[in-house]
ROVEXDREN-53380 format. One record per residue: residue in one letter; x, y, z of N, C-alpha, C, O in turn. Coordinates in pm, whole numbers, padded with zeros to 5 digits, always signed. Layout:
// residues N
AXYZXYZXYZXYZ/...
END
This chain:
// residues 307
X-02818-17185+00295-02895-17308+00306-03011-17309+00208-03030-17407+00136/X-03082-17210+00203-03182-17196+00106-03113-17210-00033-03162-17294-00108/X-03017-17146-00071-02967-17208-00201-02922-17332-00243-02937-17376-00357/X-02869-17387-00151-02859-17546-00120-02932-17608-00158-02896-17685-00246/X-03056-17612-00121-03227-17658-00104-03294-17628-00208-03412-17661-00225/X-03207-17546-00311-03338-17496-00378-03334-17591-00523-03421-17587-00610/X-03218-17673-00525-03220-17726-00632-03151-17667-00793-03121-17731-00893/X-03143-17483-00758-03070-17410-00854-03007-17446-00887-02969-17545-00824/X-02926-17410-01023-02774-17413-01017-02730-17241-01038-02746-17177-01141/X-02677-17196-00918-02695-16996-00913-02504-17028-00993-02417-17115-00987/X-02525-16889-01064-02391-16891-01201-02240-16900-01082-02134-16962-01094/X-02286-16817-00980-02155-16845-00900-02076-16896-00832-01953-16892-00820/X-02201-16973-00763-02186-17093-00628-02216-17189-00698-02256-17276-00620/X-02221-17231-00824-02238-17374-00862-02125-17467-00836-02155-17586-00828/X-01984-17430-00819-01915-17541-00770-01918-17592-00630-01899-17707-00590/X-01951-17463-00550-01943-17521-00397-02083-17597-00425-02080-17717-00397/X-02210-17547-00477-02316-17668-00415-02299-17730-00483-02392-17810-00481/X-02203-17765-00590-02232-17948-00653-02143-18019-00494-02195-18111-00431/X-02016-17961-00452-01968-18040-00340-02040-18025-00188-02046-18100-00091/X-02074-17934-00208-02171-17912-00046-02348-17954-00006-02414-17949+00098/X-02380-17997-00156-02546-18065-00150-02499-18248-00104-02573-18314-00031/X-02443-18272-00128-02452-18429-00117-02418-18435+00019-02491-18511+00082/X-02341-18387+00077-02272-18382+00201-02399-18325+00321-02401-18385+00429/X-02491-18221+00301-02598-18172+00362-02702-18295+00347-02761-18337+00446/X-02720-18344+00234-02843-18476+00223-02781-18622+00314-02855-18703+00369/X-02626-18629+00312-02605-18730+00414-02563-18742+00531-02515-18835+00596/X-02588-18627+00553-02597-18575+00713-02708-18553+00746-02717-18549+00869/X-02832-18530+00679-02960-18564+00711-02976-18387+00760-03046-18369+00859/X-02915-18264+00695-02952-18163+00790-03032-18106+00590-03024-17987+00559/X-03071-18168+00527-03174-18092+00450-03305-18159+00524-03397-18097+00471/X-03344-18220+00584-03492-18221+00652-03478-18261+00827-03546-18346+00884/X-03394-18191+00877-03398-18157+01038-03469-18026+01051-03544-17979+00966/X-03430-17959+01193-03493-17866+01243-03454-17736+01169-03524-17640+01139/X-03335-17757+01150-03298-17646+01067-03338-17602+00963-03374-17485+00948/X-03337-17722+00845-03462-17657+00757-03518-17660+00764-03563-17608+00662/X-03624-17699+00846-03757-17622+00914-03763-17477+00925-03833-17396+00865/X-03653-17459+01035-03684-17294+01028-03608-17212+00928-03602-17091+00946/X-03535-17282+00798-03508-17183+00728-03590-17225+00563-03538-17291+00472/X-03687-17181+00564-03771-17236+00476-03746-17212+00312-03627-17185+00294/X-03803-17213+00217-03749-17192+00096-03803-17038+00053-03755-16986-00048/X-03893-16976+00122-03928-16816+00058-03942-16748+00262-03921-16827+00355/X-03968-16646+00279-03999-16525+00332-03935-16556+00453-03814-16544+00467/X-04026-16602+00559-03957-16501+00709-03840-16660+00781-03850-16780+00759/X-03772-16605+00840-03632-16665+00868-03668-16618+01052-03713-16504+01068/X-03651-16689+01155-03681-16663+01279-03573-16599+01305-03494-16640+01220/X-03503-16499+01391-03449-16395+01396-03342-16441+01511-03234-16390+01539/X-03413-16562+01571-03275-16593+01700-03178-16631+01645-03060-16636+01681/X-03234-16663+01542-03066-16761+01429-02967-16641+01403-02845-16652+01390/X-03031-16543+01398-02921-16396+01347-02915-16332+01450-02977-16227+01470/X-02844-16382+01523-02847-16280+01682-02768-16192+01657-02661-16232+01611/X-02787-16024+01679-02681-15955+01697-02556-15939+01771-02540-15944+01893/X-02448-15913+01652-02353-15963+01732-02267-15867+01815-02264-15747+01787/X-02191-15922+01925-02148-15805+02034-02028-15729+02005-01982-15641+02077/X-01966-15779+01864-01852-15693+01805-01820-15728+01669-01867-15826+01610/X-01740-15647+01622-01742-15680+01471-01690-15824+01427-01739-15875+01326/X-01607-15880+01488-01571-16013+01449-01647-16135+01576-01581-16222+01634/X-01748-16117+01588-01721-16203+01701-01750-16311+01666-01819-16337+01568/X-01670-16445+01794-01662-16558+01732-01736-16646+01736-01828-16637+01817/X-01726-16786+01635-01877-16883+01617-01930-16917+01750-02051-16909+01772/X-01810-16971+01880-01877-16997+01942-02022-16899+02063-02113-16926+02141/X-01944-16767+01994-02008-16667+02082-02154-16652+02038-02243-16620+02117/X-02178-16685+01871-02263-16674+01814-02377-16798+01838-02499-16781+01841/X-02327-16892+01851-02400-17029+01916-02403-16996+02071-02368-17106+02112/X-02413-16956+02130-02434-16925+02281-02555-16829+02273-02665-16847+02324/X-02518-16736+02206-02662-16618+02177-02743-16723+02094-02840-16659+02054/X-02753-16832+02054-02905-16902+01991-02946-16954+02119-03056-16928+02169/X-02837-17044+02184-02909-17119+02257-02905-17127+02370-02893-17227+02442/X-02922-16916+02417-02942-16867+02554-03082-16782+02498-03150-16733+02589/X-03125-16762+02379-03241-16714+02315-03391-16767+02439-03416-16879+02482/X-03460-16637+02465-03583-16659+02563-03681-16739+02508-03711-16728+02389/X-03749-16843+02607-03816-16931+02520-04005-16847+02447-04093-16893+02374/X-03993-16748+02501-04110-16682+02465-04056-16622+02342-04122-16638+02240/X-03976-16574+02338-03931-16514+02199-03914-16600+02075-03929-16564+01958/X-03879-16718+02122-03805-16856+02035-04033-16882+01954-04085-16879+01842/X-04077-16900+02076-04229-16926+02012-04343-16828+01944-04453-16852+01893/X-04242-16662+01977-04350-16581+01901-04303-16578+01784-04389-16545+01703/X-04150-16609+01717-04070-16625+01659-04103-16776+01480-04088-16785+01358/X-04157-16864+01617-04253-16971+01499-04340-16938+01480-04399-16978+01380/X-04409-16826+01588-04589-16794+01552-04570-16748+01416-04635-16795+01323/X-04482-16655+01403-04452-16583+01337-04421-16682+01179-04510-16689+01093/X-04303-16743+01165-04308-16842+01108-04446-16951+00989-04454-16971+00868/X-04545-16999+01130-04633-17044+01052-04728-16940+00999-04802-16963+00904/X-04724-16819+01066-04849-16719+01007-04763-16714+00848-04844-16744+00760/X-04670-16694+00810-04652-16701+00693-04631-16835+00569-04654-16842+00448/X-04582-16918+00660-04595-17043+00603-04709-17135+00579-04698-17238+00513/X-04825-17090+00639-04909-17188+00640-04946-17297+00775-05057-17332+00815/X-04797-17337+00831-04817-17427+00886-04696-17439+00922-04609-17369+00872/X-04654-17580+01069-04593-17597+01129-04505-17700+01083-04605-17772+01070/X-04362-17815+01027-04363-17910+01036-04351-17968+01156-04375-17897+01253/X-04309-18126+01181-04328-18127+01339-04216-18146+01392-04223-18219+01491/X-04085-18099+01360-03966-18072+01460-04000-17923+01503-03951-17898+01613/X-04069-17816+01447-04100-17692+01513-04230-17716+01595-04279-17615+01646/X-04275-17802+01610-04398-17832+01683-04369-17865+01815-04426-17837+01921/X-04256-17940+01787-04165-18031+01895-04101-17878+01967-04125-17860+02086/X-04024-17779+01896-03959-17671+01951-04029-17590+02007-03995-17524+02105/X-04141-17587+01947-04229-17477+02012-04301-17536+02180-04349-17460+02264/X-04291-17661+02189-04361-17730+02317-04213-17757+02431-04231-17781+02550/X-04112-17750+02386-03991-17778+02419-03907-17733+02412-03818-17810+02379/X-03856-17567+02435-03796-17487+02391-03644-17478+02396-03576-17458+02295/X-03592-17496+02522-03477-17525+02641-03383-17692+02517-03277-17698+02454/X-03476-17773+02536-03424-17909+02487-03428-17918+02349-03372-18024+02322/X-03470-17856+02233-03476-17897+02109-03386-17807+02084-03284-17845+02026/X-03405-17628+02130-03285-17536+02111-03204-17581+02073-03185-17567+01952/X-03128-17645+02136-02966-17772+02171-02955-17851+02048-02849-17890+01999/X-03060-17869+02006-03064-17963+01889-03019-17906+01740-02967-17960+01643/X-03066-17765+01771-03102-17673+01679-02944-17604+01640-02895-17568+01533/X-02893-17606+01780-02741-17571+01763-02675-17640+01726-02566-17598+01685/X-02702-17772+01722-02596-17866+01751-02595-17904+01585-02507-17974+01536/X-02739-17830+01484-02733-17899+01362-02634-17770+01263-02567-17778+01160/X-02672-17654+01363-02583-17512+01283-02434-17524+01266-02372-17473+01173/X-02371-17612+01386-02286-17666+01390-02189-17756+01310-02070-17746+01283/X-02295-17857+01278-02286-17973+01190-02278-17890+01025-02196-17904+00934/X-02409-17796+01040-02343-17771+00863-02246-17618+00863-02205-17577+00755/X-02223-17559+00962-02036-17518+00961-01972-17619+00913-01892-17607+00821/X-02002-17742+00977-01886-17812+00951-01827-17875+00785-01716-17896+00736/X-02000-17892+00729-02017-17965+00628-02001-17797+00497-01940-17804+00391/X-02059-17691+00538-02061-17673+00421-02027-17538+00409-02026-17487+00297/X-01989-17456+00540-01881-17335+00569-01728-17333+00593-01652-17248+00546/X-01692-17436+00671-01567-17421+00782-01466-17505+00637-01347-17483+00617/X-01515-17557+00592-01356-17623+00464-01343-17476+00356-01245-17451+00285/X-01435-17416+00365-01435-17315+00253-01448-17148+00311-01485-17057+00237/X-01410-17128+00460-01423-16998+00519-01327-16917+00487-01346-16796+00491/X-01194-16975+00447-01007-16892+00424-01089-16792+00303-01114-16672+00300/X-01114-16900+00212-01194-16811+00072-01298-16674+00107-01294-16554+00081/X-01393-16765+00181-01495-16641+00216-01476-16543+00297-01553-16449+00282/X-01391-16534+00385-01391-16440+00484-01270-16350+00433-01241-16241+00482/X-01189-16426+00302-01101-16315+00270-01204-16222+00163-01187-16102+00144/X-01293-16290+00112-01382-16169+00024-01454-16076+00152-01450-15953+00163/X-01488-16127+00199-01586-16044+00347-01457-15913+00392-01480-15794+00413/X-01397-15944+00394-01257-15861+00495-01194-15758+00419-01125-15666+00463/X-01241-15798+00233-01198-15749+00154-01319-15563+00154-01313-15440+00161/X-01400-15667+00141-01562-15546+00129-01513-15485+00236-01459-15384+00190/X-01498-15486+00366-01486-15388+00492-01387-15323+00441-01424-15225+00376/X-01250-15343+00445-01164-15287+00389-01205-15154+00334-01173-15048+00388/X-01289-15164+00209-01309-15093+00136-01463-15031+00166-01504-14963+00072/X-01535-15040+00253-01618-14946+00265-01571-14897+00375-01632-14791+00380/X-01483-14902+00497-01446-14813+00607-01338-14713+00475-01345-14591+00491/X-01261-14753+00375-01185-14619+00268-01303-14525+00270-01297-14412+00318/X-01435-14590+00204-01531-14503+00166-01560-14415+00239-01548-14296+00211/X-01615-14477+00377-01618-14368+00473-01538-14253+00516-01592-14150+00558/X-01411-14269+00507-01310-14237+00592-01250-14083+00467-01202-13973+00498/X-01283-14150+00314-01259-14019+00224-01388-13985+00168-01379-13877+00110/X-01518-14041+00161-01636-13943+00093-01706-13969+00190-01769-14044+00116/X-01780-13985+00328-01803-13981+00415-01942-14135+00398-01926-14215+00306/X-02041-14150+00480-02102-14270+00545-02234-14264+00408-02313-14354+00377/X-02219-14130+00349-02315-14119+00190-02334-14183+00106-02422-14246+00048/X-02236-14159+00106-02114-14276-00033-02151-14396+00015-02227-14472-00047/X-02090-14428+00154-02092-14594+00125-02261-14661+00151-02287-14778+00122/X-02346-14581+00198-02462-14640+00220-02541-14590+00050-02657-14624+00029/X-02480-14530-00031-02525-14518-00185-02493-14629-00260-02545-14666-00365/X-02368-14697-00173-02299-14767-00303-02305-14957-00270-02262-15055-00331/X-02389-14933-00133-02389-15088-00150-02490-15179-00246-02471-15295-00283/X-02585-15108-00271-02649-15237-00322-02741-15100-00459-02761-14980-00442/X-02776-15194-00591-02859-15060-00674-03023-15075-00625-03106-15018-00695/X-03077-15160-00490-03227-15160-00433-03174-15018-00321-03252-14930-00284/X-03048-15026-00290-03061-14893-00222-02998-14726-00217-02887-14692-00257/X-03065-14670-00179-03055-14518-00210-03072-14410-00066-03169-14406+00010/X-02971-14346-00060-02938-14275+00052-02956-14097-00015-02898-14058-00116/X-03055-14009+00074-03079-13892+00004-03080-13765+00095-03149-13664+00080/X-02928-13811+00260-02929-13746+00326-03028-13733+00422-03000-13674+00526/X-03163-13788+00403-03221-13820+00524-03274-13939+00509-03316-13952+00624/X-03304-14035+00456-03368-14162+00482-03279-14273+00392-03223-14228+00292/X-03269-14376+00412-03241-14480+00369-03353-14555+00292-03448-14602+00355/X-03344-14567+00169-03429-14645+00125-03399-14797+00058-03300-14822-00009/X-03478-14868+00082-03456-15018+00015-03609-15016-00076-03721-15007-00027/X-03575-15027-00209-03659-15022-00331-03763-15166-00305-03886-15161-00307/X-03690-15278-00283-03790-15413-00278-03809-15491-00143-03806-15614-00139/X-03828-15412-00035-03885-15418+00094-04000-15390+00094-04033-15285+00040/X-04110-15484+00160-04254-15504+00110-04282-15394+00200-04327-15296+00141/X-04270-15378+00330-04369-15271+00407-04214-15165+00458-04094-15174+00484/X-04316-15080+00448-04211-14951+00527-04133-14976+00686-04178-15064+00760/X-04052-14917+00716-03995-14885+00846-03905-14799+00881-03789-14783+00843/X-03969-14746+00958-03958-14622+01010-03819-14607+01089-03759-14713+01105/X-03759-14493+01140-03661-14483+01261-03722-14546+01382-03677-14648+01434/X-03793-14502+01410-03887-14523+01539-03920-14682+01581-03925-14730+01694/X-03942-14753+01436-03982-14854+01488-03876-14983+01457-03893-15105+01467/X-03736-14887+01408-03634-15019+01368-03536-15008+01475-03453-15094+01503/X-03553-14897+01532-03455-14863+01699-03316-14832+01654-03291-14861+01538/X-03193-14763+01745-03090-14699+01674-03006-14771+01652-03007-14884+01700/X-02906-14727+01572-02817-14771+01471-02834-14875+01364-02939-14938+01358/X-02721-14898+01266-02743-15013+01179-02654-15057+01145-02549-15002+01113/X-02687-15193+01146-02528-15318+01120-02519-15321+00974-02618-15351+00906/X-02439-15300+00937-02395-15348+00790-02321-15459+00801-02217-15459+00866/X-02390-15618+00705-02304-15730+00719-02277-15790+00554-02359-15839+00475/X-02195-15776+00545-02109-15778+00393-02111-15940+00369-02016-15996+00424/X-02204-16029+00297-02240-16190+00240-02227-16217+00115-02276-16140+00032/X-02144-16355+00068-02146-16404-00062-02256-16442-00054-02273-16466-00173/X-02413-16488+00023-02475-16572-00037-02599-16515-00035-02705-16579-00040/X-02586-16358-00027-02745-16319+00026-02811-16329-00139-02727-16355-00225/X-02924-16313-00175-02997-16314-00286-03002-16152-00343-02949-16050-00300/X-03092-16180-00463-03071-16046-00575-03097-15929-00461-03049-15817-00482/X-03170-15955-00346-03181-15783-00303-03123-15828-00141-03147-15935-00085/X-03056-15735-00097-03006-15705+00061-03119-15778+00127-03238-15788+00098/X-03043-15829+00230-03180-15927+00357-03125-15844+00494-03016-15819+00548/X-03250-15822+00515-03282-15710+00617-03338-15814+00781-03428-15895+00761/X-03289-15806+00905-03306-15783+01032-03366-15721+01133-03285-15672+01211/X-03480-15705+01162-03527-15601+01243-03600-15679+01341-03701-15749+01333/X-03495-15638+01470-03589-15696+01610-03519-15606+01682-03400-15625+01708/X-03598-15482+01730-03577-15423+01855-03552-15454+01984-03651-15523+02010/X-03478-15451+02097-03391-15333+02095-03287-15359+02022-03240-15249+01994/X-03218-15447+01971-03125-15492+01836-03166-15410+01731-03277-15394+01680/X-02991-15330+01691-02996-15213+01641-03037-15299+01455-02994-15410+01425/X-03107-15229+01380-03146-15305+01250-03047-15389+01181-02937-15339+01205/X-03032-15509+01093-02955-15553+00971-02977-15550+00890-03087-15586+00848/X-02849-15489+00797-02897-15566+00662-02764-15605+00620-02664-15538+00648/X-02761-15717+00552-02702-15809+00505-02691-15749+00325-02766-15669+00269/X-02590-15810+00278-02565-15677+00124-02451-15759+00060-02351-15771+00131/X-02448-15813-00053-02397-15892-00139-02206-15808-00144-02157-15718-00212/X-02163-15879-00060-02004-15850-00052-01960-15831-00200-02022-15890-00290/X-01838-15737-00230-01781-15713-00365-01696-15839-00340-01668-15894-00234/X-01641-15886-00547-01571-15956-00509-01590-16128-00533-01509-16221-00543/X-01749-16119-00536-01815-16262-00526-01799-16331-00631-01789-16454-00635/X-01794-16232-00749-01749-16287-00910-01619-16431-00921-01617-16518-01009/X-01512-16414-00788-01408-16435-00815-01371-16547-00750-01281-16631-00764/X-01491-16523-00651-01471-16624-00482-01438-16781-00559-01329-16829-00525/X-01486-16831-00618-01461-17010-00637-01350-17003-00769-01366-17095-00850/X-01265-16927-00794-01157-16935-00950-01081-17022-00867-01057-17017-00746/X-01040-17118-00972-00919-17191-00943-00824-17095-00956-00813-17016-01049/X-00743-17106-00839-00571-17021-00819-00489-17086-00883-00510-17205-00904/X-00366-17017-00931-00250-17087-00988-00193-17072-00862-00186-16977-00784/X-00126-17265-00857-00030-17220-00783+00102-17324-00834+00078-17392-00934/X+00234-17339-00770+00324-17343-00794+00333-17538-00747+00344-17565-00628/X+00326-17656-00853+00350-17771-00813+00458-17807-00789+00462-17919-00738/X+00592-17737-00813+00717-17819-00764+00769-17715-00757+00704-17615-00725/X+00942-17708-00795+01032-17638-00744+01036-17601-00645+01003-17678-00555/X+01078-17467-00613+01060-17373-00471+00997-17444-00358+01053-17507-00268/X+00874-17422-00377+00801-17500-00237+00803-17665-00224+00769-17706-00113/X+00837-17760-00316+00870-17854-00290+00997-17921-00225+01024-18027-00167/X+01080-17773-00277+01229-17796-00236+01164-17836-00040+01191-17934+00028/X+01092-17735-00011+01104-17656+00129+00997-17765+00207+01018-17811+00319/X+00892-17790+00131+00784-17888+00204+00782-18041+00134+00680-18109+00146/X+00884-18087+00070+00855-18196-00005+00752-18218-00130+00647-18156-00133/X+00793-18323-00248+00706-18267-00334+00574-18381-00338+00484-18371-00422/X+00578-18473-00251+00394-18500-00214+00354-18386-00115+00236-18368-00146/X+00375-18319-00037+00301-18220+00062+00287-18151-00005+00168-18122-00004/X+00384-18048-00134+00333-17970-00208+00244-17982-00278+00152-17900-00280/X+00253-18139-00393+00130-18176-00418-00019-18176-00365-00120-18152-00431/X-00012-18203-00247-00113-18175-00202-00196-18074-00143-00316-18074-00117/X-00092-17976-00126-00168-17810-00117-00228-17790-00225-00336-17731-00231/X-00161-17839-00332-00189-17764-00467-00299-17803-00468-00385-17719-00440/X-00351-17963-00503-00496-18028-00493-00567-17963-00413-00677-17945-00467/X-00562-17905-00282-00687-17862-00180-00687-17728-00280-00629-17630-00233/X-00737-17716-00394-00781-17554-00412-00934-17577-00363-00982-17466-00337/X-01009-17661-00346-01123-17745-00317-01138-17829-00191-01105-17945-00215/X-01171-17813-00083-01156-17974+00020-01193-18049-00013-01298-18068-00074/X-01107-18122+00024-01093-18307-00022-01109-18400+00129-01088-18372+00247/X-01150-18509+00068-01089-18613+00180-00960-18675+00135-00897-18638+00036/X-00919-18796+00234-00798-18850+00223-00808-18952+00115-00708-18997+00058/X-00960-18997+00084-00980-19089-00031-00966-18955-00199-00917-18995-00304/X-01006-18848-00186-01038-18811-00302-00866-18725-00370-00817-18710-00482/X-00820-18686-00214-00683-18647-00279-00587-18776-00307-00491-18740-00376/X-00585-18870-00284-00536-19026-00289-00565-19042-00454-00470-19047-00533/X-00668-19048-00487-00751-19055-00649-00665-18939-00715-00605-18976-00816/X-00649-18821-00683-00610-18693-00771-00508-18750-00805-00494-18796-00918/X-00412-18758-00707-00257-18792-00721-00179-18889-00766-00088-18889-00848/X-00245-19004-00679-00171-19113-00690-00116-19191-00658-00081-19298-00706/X-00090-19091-00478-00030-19153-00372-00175-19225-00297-00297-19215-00308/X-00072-19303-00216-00136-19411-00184-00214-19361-00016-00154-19296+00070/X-00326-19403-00008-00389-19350+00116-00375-19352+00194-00478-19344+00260/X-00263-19361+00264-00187-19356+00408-00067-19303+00392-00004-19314+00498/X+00020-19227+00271+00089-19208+00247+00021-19012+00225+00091-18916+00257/X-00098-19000+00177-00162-18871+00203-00188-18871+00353-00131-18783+00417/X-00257-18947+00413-00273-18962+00570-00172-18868+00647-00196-18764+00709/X-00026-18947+00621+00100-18895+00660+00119-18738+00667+00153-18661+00757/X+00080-18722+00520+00111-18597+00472+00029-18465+00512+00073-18352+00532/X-00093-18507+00517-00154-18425+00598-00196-18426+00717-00290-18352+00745/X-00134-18513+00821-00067-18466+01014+00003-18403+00933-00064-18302+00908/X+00130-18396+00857+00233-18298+00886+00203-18174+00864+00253-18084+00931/X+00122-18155+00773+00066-18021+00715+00020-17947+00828+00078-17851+00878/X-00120-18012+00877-00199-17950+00948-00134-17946+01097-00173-17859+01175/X-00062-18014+01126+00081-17963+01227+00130-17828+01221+00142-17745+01312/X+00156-17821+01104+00245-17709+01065+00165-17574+01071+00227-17469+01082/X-00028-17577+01060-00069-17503+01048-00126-17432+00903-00175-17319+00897/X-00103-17545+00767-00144-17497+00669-00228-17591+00632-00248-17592+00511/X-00291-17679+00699-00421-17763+00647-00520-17747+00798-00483-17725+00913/X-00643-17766+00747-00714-17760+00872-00806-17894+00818-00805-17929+00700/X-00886-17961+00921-00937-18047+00926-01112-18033+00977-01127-17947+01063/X-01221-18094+00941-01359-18089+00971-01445-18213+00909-01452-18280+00806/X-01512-18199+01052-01596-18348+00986-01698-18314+00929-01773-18223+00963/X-01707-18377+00847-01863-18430+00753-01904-18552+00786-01819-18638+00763/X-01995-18588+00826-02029-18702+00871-01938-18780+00878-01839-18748+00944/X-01944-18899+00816-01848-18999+00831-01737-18940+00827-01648-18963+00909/X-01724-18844+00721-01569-18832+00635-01501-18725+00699-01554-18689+00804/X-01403-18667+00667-01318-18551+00717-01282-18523+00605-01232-18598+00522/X-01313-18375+00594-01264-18273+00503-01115-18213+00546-01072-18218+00661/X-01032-18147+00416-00875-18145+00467-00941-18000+00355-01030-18008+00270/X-00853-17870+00398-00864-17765+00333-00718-17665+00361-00667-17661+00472/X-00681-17613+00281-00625-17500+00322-00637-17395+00409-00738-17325+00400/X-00538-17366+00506-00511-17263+00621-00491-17098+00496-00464-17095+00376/X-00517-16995+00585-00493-16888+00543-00344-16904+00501-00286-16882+00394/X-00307-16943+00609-00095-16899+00628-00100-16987+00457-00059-16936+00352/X-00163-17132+00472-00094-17159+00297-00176-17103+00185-00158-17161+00078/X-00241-17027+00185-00304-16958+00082-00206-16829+00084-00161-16796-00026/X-00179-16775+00164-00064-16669+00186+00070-16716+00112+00142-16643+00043/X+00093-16873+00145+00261-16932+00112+00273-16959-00043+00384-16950-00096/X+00135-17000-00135+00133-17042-00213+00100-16930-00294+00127-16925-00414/X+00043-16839-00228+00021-16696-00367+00180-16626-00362+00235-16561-00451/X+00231-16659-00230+00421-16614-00258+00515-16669-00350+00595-16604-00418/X+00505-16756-00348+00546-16865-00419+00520-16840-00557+00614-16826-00636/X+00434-16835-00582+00351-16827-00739+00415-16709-00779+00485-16708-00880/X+00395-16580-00690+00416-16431-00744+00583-16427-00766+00623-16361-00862/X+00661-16480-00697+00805-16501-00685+00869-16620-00741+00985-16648-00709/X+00778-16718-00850+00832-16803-00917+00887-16763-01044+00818-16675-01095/X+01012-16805-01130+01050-16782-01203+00941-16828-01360+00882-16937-01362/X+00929-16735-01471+00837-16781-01564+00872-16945-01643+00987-16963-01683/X+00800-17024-01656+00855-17160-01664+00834-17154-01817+00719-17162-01862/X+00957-17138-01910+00894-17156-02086+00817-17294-02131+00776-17307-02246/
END
């Protein structure tokens, strides 16, 4: 969200925020509560990152831990907030007097931009995320927990007894970060690891997933033959177009077909389980399912070379 907001254009994510800023400004969630509490520099209120109760656990489990969050915690949480900001705007003014009822609000906007500017583009991200685990449980498992806490990020350095993070403003101790530590593998964290610490919640840090170089490449994939034989060749067409989510007006424009004639085409898809669907405000986003990111890299790898 902060990169969203910030007006950048960052070298990697510049295609998702040219499609995911317009969509956040007309949904009205760049000046709700949410960006309120996620401001453009330092402290981030900590109920938003609730620790989670297992390694995958799911969104909705994660929206239940915001908005079962204690309301004393939720307000030492903004104290906290304006001591660094300066000041309050007044939907946190409103939260801080109203804790129980704005909460709700607060979820209901985390929600809204899943919808708008995670959930059409998660197949992508969570296969880079799944990719990094992958490969730091290898690490562990053949040069032991050394290695992989040496090799995530170059701010940090492991020397057999302490963990260090090079551009963390104040120290912390064992004692005062409480036991264990989550490692959470992100395309969007910034130049240095973003760190978590609220006791008894064992510490976070958050650490720029491998991989990120690659996350937005257009895929080749296969427009006719083979898979058209099998799904028809407007449905194929139109996998091919979602390397990006679309609506039913913008894949209509790509193609050619006529807008109820994509309509058609994607019930059948997302029937089938290889399109998924999410609202953006008015509009509905149409994206690729894992299973057709799976069907279409088969396809491709098992197509004959076309001279």
């Amino acid at each position: 969200m902060r990169l969203l907001r910030s007006g950048h254009e960052h070298p990697v994510h510049r295609a998702w925020t040219a499609q995911v800023r317009p969509r956040l400004a007309a949904a009205g969630l760049d000046r709700g509560l949410l960006a309120e509490l996620v401001p453009p520099a330092g402290y981030v209120p900590d109920f938003l990152n609730p620790a989670p109760a297992g390694p995958s656990p799911a969104f909705a489990e994660e929206l239940a831990a915001i908005r079962t969050a204690p309301a004393g915690r939720v307000r030492g949480e903004i104290d906290r907030l304006r001591d660094g900001q300066g000041r309050l705007g007044p939907g946190l003014a409103g939260l801080y007097d109203d804790v129980p009822r704005l909460l709700e609000r607060v979820v209901q906007e985390i929600e809204a931009y899943w919808e708008v500017a995670l959930a059409p583009y998660w197949v992508r991200i969570r296969a880079v995320l799944d990719a990094d685990v992958f490969h730091r449980a290898r690490q562990v498992a053949e040069h032991g927990a050394g290695r992989l806490l040496g090799d995530l990020h170059s701010s940090l350095s492991w020397d057999d007894s302490a963990l260090r993070l090079a551009d963390r403003r104040a120290p912390l101790s064992r004692q005062a970060a409480g036991a264990g530590l989550l490692l959470i593998p992100s395309v969007f964290t910034g130049p240095v690891p973003f760190t978590r610490v609220a006791p008894p919640d064992p510490p976070q840090l958050a650490y720029p997933a491998r991989g990120i170089g690659a996350l937005w490449e257009t895929r080749p994939v296969v427009r006719g033959g083979a898979l058209a034989a099998v799904l028809g060749r407007s449905r194929a067409l139109l996998l091919a177009e979602l390397h990006s989510p679309a609506t039913t007006t913008d894949l209509a424009h790509r193609t050619g077909l006529s807008a109820a004639g994509v309509s058609q085409c994607l019930t059948a898809l997302r029937d089938a389980g290889l399109v998924s669907a999410h609202r953006a405000g008015r509009c509905v986003l149409y994206a690729r399912t894992s299973v057709a990111e799976a069907l279409l890299t088969a396809t491709t790898e098992h197509s004959p070379a076309t001279p």
